[in-house]
C-alpha positions as CSV (number, residue, x, y, z in Angstrom):
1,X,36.1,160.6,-167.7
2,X,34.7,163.9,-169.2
3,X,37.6,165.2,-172.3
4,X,38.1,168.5,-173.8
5,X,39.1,169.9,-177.2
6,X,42.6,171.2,-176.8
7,X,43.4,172.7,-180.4
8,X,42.1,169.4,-181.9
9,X,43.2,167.1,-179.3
10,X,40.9,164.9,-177.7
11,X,42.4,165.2,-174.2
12,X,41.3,164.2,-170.5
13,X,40.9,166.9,-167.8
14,X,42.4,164.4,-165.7
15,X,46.5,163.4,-166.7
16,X,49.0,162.3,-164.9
17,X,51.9,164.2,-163.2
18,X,55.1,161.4,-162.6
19,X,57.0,164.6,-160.3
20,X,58.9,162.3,-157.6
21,X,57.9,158.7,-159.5
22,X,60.8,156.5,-160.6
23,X,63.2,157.8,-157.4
24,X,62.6,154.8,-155.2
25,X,63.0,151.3,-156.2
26,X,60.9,150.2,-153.9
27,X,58.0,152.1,-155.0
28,X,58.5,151.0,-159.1
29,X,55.6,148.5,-159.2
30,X,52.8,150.2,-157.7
31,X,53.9,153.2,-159.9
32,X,53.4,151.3,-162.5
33,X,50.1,149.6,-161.6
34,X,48.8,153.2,-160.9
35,X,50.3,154.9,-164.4
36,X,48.3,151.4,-165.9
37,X,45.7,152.0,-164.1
38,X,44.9,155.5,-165.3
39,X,46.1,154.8,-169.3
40,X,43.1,151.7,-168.8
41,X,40.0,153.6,-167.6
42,X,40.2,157.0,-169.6
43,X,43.3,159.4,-168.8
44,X,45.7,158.7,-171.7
45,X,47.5,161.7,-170.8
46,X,50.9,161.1,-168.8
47,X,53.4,164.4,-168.0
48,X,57.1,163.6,-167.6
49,X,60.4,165.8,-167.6
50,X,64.2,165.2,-167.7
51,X,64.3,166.9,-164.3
52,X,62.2,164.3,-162.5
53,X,64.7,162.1,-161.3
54,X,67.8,163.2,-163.2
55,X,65.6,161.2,-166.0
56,X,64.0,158.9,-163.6
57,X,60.8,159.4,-164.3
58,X,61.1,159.2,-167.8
59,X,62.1,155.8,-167.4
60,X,59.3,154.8,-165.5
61,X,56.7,155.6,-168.1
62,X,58.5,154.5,-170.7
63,X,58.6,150.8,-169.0
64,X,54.9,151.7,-167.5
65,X,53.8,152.3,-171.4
66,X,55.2,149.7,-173.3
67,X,51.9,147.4,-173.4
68,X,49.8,150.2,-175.0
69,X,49.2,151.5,-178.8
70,X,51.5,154.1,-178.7
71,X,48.9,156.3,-180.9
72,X,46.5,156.7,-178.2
73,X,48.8,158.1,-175.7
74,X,49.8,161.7,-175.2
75,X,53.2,161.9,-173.8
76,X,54.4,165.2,-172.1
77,X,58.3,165.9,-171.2
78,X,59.7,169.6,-170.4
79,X,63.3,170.2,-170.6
80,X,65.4,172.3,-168.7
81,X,66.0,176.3,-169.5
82,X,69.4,175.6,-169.7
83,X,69.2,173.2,-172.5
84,X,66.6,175.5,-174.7
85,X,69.2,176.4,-177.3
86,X,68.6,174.9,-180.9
87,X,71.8,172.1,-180.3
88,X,71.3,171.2,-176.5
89,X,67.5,170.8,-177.1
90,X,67.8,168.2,-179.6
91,X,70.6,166.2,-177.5
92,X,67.9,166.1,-174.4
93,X,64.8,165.4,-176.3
94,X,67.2,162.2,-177.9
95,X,68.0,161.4,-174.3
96,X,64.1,162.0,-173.2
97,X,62.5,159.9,-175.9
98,X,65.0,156.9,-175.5
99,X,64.2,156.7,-171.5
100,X,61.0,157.1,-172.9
101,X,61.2,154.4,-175.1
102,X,59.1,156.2,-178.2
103,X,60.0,158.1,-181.0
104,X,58.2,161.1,-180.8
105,X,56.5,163.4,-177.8
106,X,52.9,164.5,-178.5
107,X,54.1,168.0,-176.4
108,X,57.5,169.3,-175.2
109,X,57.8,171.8,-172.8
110,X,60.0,174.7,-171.9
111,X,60.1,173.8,-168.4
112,X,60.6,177.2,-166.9
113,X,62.3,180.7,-168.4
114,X,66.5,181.0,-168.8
115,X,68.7,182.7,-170.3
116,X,68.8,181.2,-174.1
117,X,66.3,183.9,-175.8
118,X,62.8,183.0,-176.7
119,X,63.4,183.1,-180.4
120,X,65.8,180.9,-180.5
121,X,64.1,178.1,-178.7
122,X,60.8,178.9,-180.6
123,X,63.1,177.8,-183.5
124,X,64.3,174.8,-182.2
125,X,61.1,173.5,-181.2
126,X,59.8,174.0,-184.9
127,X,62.1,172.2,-186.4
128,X,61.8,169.2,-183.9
129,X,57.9,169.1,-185.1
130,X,59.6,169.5,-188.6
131,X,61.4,166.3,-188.6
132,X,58.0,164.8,-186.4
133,X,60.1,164.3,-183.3
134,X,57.2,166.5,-181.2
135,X,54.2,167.1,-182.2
136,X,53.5,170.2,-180.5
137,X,55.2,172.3,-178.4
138,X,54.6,174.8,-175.0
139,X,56.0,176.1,-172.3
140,X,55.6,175.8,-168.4
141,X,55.7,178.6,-165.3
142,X,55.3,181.3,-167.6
143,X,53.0,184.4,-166.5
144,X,50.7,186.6,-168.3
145,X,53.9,189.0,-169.0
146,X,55.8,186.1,-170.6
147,X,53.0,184.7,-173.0
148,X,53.0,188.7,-174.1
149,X,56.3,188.4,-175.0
150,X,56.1,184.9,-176.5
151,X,53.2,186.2,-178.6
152,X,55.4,189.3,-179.9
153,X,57.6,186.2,-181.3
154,X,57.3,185.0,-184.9
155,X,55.1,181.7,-184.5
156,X,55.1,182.0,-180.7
157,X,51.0,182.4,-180.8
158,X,51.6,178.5,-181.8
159,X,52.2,177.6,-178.4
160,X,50.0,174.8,-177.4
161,X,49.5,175.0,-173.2
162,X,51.1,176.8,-170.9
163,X,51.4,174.5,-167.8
164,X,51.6,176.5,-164.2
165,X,50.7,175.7,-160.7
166,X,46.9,176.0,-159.9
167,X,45.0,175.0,-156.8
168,X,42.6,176.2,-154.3
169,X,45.4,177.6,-152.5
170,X,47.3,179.0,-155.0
171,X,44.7,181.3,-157.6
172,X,47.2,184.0,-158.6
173,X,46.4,182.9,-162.3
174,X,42.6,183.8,-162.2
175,X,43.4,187.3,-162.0
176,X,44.8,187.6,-165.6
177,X,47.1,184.6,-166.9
178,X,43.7,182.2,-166.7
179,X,41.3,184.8,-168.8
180,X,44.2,186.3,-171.0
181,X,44.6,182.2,-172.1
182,X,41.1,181.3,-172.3
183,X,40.9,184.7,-174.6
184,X,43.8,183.4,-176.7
185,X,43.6,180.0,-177.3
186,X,45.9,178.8,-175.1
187,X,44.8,175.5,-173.3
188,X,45.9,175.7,-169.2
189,X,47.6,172.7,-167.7
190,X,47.3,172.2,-164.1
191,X,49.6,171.2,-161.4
192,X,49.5,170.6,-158.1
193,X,46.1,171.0,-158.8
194,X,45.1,169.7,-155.0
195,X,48.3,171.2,-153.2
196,X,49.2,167.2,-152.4
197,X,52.4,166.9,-150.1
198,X,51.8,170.9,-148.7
199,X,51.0,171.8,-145.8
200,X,48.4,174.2,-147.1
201,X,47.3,171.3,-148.9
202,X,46.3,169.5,-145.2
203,X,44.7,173.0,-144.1
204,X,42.6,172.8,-147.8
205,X,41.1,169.2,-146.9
206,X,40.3,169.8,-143.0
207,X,38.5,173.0,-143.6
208,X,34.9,173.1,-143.0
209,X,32.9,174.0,-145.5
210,X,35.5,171.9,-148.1
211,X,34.5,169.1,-145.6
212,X,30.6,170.2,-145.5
213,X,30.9,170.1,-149.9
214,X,32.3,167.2,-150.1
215,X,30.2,165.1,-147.7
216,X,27.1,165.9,-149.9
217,X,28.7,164.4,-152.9
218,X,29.7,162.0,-151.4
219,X,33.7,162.1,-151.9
220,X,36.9,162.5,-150.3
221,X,38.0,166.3,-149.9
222,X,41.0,165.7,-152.1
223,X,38.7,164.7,-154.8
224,X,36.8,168.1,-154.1
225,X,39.8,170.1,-154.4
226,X,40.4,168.2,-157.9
227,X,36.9,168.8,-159.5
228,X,36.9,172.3,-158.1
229,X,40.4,172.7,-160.0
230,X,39.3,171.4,-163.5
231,X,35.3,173.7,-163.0
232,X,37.7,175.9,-165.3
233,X,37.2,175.9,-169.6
234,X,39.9,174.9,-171.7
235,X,41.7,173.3,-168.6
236,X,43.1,169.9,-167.3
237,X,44.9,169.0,-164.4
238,X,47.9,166.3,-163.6
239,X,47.5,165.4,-159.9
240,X,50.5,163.1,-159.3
241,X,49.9,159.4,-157.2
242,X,51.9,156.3,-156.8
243,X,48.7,154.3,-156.1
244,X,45.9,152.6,-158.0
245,X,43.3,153.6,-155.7
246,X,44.1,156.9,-155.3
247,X,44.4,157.0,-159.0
248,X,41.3,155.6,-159.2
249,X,39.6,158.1,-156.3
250,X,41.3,161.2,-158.9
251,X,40.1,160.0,-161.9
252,X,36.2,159.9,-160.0
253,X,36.7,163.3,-159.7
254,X,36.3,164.1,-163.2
255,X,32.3,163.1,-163.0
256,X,31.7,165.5,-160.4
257,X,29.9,169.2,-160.8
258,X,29.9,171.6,-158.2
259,X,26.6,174.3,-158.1
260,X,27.3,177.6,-158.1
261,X,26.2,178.2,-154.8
262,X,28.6,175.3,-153.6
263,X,31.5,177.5,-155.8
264,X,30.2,180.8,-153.7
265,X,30.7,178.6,-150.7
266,X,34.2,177.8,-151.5
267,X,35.0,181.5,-153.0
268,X,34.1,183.1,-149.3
269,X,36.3,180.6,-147.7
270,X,39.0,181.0,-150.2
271,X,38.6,184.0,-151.8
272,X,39.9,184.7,-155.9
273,X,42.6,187.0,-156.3
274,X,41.4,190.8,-156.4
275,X,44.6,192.1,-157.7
276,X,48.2,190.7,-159.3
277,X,50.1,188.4,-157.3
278,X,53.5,186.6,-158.2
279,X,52.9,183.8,-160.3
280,X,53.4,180.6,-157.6
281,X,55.9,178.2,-158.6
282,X,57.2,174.9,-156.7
């Protein structure tokens, strides 16, 4: 597993995304195996929220967890926009952390813009870290526009990641959110980081020259997509998987390096964005 610096974090550019986990009974013990799996050979990064699930997923990690040194995790939940005021961010982080089974959250995200005013959730989120029930705090499906405006904020340039969709077919973010980050300090956080479960996702994996790349490295296309996804500084990715294998088969994809001209292969087939587009969200 290959680890970045994130603001003095130690983290791995591989996590774990838990979107859809914990819905199916059925489903709960490979889940786990696969969450065990990653936690025992080098991603000790798992990314919940209260949405997944109606709390769900939470639930699932919590249980999926409870073997392991708490210390040497680093949990993520997001709550909803709804429930970014000062009082009804405190009543879902309580809720969050006892599905959760843990005291604290290494980082708690805004899980996408509302109504309750940026200040005021700033706030809120500082005086969770105050009485050390986060550790740090960020915010998820924001654009270039809203880190601006976060940054206008007293202690908003505090903000540890920004977490937004990013894949091969989804590179809106390159044009300015990814460079405006990198120029800031602002750690990216990946998802959907191989378009898994879309059908441009299927159209990513059978194309030709993704095919071509990935034969000569010997791996799956998916695990191209993935290693293209994390080529980026200062980023790390949560693909999501119920499986131990195919938790295995992501994790691979940490080791491998693409060549540049492999990269100029890819950008001709999939070009980068040449001017703004909406910032993707799903």
């Amino acid at each position: 597993m290959r680890y970045l610096d994130f603001k003095g974090e130690r983290l791995p550019v591989i996590g774990m995304g838990t979107w859809h986990m914990g819905d199916d009974p059925n489903k709960r013990g490979g889940e786990i195996q696969a969450l065990r799996y990653g936690l025992e050979h080098g991603s000790n990064l798992i990314d919940t929220a209260e949405m997944y699930g109606d709390g769900r997923s939470e639930e699932l990690v919590g249980a999926a967890i409870k073997p392991y040194t708490r210390e040497k995790l680093f949990l993520v939940s997001k709550f909803y926009p709804q429930n970014a005021s000062i009082k009804r961010m405190k009543q879902s982080l309580t809720a969050s952390l006892k599905r959760l089974q843990t005291d604290y959250l290494d980082l708690y995200l805004l899980h996408w813009r509302g109504q309750v005013p940026l200040k005021e959730t700033i706030t809120g989120l500082r005086q969770l870290q105050q009485a050390g029930k986060i550790r740090h705090w960020g915010v998820s499906n924001f654009d270039t526009a809203d880190m601006l405006e976060l940054f206008q904020e007293t202690n908003g340039a505090d903000v540890f990641a920004n977490e937004d969709l990013y894949n091969l077919a989804d590179r809106g973010v390159e044009y300015d959110l990814l460079p405006w980050q990198l120029k800031n300090g602002v750690p990216f956080i990946a998802y959907s980081p191989i378009a898994q479960g879309d059908s441009r996702g299927q159209q990513l994996t059978a194309n030709p020259v993704i095919q071509k790349i990935a034969k000569a490295h010997q791996i799956t296309s998916m695990q191209l997509l993935l290693a293209w996804t994390i080529r980026q500084p200062q980023l790390l990715a949560i693909p999501q998987t119920s499986q131990w294998k195919h938790m295995q088969a992501n994790l691979a994809a940490a080791d491998v390096t693409l060549t540049p001209a492999e990269i100029v292969q890819i950008d001709a087939a999939f070009p980068a964005p040449t001017k703004k587009r909406p910032l993707a969200i799903i």
